[in-house]
C-alpha positions in Angstrom: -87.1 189.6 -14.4 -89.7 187.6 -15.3 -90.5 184.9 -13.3 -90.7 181.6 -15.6 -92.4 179.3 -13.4 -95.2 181.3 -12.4 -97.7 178.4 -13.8 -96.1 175.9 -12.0 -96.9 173.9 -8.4 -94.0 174.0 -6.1 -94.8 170.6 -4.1 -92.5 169.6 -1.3 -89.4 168.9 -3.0 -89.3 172.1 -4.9 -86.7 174.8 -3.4 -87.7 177.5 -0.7 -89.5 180.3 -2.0 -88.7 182.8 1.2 -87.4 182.9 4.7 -88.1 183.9 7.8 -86.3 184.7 10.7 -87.8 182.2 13.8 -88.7 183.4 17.6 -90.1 180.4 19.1 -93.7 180.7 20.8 -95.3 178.1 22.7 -98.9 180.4 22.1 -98.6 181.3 18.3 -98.3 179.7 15.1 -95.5 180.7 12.3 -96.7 183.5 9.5 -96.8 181.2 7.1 -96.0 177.4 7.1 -92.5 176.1 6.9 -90.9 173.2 4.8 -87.2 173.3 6.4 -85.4 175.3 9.2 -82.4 176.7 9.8 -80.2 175.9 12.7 -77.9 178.5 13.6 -76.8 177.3 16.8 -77.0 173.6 17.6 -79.8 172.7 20.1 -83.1 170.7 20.0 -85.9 172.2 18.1 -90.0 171.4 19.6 -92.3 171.9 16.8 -96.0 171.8 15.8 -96.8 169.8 13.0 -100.1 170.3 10.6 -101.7 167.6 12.6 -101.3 169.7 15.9 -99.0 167.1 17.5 -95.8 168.1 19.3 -92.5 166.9 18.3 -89.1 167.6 19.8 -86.3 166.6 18.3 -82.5 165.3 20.2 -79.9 167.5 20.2 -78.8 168.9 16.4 -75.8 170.4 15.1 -75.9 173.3 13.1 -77.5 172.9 9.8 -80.3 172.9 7.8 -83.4 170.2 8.2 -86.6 169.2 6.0 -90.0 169.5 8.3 -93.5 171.0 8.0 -94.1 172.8 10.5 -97.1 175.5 11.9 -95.2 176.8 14.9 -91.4 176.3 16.8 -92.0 176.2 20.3 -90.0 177.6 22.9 -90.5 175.1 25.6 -87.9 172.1 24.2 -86.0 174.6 22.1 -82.7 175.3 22.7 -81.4 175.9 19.0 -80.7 179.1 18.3 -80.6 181.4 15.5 -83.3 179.7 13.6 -84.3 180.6 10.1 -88.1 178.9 8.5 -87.8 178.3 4.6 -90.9 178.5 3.1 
């Protein structure tokens, strides 16, 4: 097929181009950087955002949830299942 938006920008509120399946690391960054995650089993979820501060969110039900993110740590994660949309 071809693809028809090839000359296009996909900012931030364009849809996910891929996915990857998540193992949180408190010592490496993600692949590639995420826009959104994918909670498969509730939990809190400790990130890295693009200005290298730490965030760690409350508990959160299953579902999906807009971020930028360079790395899902496993120290404050307890969500499991975790998909990154990129």
């Amino acid at each position: 097929m071809k693809e028809p938006f090839k000359n296009h920008n996909a900012g931030l509120t364009a849809p996910a181009s891929g996915a990857m399946a998540i193992t949180p690391s408190d010592a490496n960054d993600l692949a590639s950087a995420i826009r959104a995650v994918t909670l498969g089993g509730e939990g809190t979820l400790s990130f890295m955002g693009w200005d290298g501060q730490v965030h760690t969110t409350g508990p959160l039900p299953v579902g999906t949830y807009a971020l930028l993110a360079c790395r899902i740590r496993a120290t404050g994660t307890t969500a499991t299942n975790i998909t990154g949309w990129v």
